[in-house]
C-alpha positions as CSV (number, residue, x, y, z in Angstrom):
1,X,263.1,126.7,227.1
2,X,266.4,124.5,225.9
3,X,269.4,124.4,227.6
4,X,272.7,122.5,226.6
5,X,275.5,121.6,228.3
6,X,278.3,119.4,227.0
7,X,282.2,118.7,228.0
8,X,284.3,117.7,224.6
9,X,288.0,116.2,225.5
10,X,290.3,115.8,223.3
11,X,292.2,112.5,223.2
12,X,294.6,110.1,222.0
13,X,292.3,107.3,222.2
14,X,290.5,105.5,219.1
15,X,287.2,105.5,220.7
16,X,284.3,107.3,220.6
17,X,282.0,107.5,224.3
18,X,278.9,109.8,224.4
19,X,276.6,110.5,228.0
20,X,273.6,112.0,227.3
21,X,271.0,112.5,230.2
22,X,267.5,114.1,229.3
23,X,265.0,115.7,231.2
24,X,261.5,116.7,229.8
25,X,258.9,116.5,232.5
26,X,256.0,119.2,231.9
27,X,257.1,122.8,232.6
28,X,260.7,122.4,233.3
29,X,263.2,122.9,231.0
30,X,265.3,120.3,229.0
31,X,268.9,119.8,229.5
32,X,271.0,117.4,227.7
33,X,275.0,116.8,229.2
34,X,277.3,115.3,227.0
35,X,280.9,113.9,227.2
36,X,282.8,113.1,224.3
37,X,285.9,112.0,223.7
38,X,287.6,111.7,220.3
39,X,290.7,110.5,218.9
40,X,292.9,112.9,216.7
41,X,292.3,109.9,213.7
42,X,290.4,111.2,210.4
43,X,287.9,108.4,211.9
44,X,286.9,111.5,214.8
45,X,286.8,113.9,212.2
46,X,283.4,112.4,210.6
47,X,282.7,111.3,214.2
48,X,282.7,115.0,215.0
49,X,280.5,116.1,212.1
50,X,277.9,113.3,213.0
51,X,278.0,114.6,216.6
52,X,277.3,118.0,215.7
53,X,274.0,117.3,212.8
54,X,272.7,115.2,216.2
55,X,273.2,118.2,218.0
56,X,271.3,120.2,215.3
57,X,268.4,117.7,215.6
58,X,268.3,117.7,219.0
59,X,268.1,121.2,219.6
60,X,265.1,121.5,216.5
61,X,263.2,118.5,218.2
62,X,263.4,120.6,222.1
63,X,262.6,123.8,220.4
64,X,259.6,122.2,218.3
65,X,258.2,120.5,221.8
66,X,258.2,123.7,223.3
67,X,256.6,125.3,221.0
68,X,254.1,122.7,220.8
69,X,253.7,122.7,224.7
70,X,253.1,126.9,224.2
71,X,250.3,126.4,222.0
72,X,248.4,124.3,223.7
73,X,248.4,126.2,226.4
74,X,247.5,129.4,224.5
75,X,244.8,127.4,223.1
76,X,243.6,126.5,226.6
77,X,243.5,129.9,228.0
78,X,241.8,130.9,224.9
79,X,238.8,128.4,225.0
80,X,238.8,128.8,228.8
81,X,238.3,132.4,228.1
82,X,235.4,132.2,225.7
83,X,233.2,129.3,227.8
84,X,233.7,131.8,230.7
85,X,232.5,134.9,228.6
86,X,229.5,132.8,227.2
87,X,228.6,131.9,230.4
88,X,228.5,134.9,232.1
89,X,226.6,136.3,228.9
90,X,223.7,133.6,229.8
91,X,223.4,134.4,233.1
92,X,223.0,138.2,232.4
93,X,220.3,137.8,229.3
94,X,218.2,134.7,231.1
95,X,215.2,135.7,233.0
96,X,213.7,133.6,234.8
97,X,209.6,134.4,234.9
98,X,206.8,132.4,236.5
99,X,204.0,130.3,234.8
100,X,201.2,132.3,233.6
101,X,198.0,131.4,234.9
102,X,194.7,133.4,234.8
103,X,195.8,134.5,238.4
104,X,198.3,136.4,237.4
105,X,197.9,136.9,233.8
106,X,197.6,140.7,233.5
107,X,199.7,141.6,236.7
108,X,202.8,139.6,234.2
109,X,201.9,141.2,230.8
110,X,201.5,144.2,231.4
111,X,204.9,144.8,233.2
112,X,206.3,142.3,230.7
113,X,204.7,144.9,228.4
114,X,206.5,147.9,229.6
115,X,209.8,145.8,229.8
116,X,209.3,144.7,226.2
117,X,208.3,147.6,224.1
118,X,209.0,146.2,220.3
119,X,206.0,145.8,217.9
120,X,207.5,144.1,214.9
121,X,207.8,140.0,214.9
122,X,209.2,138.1,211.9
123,X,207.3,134.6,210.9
124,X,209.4,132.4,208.8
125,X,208.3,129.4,206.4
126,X,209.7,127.5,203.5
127,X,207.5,129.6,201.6
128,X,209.0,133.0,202.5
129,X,208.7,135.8,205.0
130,X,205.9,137.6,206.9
131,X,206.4,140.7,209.2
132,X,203.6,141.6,211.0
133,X,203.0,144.9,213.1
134,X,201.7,144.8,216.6
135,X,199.0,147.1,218.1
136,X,200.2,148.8,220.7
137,X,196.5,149.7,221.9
138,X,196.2,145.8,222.7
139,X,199.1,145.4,225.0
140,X,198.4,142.5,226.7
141,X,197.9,140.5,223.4
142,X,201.5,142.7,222.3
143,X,203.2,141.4,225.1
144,X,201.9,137.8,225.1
145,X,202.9,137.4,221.5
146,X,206.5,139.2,222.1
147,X,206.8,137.2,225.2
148,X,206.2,133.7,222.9
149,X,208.6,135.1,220.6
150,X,211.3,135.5,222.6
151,X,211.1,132.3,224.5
152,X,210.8,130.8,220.8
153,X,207.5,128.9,221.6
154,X,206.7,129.4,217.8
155,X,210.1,127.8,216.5
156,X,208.8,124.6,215.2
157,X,204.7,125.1,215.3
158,X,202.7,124.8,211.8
159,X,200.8,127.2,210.6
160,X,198.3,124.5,210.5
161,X,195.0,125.4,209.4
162,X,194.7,126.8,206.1
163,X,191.1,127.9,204.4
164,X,191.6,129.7,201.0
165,X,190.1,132.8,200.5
166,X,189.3,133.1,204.6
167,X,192.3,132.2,207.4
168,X,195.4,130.8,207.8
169,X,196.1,129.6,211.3
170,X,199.4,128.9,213.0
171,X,200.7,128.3,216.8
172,X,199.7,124.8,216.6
173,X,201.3,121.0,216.1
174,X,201.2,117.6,216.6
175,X,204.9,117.5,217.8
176,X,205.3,116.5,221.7
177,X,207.6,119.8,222.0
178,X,204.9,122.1,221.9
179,X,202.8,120.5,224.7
180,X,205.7,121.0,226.6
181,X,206.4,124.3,225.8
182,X,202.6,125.1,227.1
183,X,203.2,123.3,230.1
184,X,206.2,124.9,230.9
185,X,205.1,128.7,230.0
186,X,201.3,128.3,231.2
187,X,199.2,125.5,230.0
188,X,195.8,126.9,231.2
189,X,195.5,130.3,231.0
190,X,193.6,132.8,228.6
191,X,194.1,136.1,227.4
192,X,191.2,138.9,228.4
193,X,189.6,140.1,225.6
194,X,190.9,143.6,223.8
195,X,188.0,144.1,221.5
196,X,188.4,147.5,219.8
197,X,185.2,149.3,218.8
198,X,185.4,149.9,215.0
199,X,187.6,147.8,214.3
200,X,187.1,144.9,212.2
201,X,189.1,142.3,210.1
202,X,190.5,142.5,207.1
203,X,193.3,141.3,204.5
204,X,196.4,141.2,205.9
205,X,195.0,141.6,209.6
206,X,196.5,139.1,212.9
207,X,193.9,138.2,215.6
208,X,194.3,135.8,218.6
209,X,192.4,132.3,218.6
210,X,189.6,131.4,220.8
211,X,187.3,129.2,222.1
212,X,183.7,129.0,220.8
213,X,182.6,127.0,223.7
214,X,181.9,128.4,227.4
215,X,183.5,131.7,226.5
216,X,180.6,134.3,227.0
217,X,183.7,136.8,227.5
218,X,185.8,136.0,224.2
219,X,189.0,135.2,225.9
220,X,191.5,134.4,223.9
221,X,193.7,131.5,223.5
222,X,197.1,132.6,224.0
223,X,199.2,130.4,221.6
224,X,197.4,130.5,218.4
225,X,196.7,133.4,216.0
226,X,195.3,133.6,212.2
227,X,195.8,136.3,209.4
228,X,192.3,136.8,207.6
229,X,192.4,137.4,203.9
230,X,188.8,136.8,203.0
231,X,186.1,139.4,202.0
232,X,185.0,141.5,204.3
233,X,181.5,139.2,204.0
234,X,183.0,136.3,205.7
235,X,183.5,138.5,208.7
236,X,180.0,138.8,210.1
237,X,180.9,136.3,213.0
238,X,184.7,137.4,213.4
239,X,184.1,141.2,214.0
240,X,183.8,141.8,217.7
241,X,184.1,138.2,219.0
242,X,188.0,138.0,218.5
243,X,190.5,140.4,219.4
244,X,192.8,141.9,216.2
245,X,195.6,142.5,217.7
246,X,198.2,143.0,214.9
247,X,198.5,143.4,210.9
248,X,200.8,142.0,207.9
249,X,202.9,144.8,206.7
250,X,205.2,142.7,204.4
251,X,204.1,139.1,203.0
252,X,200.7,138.8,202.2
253,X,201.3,136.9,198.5
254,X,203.2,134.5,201.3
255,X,200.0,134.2,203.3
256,X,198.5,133.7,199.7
257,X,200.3,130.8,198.8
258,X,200.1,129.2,202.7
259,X,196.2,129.3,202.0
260,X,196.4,127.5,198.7
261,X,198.5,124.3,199.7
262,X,196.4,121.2,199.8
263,X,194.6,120.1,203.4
264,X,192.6,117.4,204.6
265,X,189.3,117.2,206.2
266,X,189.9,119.6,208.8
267,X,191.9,122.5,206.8
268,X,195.2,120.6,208.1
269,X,197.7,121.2,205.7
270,X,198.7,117.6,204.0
271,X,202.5,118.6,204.4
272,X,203.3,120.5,207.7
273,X,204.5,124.2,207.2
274,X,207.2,124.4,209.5
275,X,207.7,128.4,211.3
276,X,210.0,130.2,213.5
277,X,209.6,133.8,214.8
278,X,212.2,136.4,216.1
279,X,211.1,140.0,217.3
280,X,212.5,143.0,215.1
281,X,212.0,145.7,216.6
């Protein structure tokens, strides 16, 4: 707000004399006093029209600050507004769940299963897109890899073993993030075993990732997984020792290509193959 008070005299004297008092603390208004005096000379005339462009200026410079001062404080509220909003959002989408340990295991995923119905997961690498399908009639494997998903345990794992003509593996790296990813969600535990009778591998189908040693009951290993797309031949040892949980319904010539790139030693791809995931539906 501007506010402008002045007192103009007319006189017979040959001189000019201005006051001018300002005020423009925060949040008050400004108010400028003048008192002129002007002789009746053709000298006062131009003095007069000097006096009123400095008036002009003045009041364009108070109205601009105020302005300025309005916006600012729009622009406060505004981001005020939205860090409030985004932080209330946070607190009403974040869970808080415990570690999963072989304790509690199946108590946690199968509510987290009923909580968490979807069966579609998206796996993303340089090379393209793979959607795989979850079987529902394997829930604790379909809740273990939704639940994995969602906390984006996957974001920034390799798929990184790759055999052509057999498996490609992901879940894995040798980035200090995913050790502490384990630790935090459950660093020891195993999935039970969700063998279906009949079922076998093959192309295009997900199973969970085990180990060979000291596991007479084919528990699984709850952060890895590997698509097969060998022969059914190769699967003499697979079928009925590893739980299928899952198949490829879009992206198999992506899983083709994964399998082809070039590996050391141990089938681990010479240039890492980077994935996220994100649950569809």
């Amino acid at each position: 707000m501007f506010c402008l008070r002045a007192a103009c005299f007319s006189s017979c004297k040959r001189s000019m004399g201005a006051i001018l008092n300002w005020n423009d603390s925060p949040g008050s208004s400004i108010f400028v006093t003048f008192t002129i005096r002007f002789s009746n000379s053709r000298k006062s005339i131009v003095m007069k029209k000097l006096f009123v462009c400095f008036l002009g200026i003045v009041l364009f410079l108070g109205s601009c600050e105020d302005k300025k001062k309005q916006s600012e404080i729009k622009n406060e509220i505004e981001n005020e507004t939205k860090v409030e909003a985004k932080t209330e959002t946070e607190k009403n989408t974040e869970t808080e769940y415990p570690e999963i340990t072989n304790d509690n295991v199946v108590s946690f995923l199968t509510e987290y299963g009923k909580e968490n119905p979807e069966t579609k997961v998206l796996v993303t690498t340089r090379f393209g897109d793979i959607e795989i399908e979850l079987y529902k009639d394997t829930p604790l494997h379909r809740a273990n890899f939704i639940y994995l998903v969602k906390h984006h345990y996957f974001d920034e794992t390799f798929f990184h073993r790759v055999v052509p003509n057999f498996i490609i593996q992901a879940g894995n790296s040798d980035l200090r993030s995913t050790q502490e990813k384990r630790a935090k969600l459950g660093k020891e535990y195993l999935l039970p075993a969700e063998i279906i009778p009949g079922r076998i591998h093959e192309y295009g189908t997900v199973s969970g990732a085990k180990e060979y040693r000291e596991n007479p009951d084919n528990r699984t290993a709850p952060y890895e997984f590997f698509i097969f797309l060998g022969p059914k031949s190769s699967t003499t040892h697979l079928n009925g020792k590893y739980t299928i949980f899952g198949r490829v319904i879009k992206g198999m010539d992506v899983v083709e290509e994964i399998s082809k790139v070039e590996a050391d030693d141990g089938d681990w791809p010479l240039q890492n193959i980077y994935i996220t995931a994100k649950v569809l539906d």
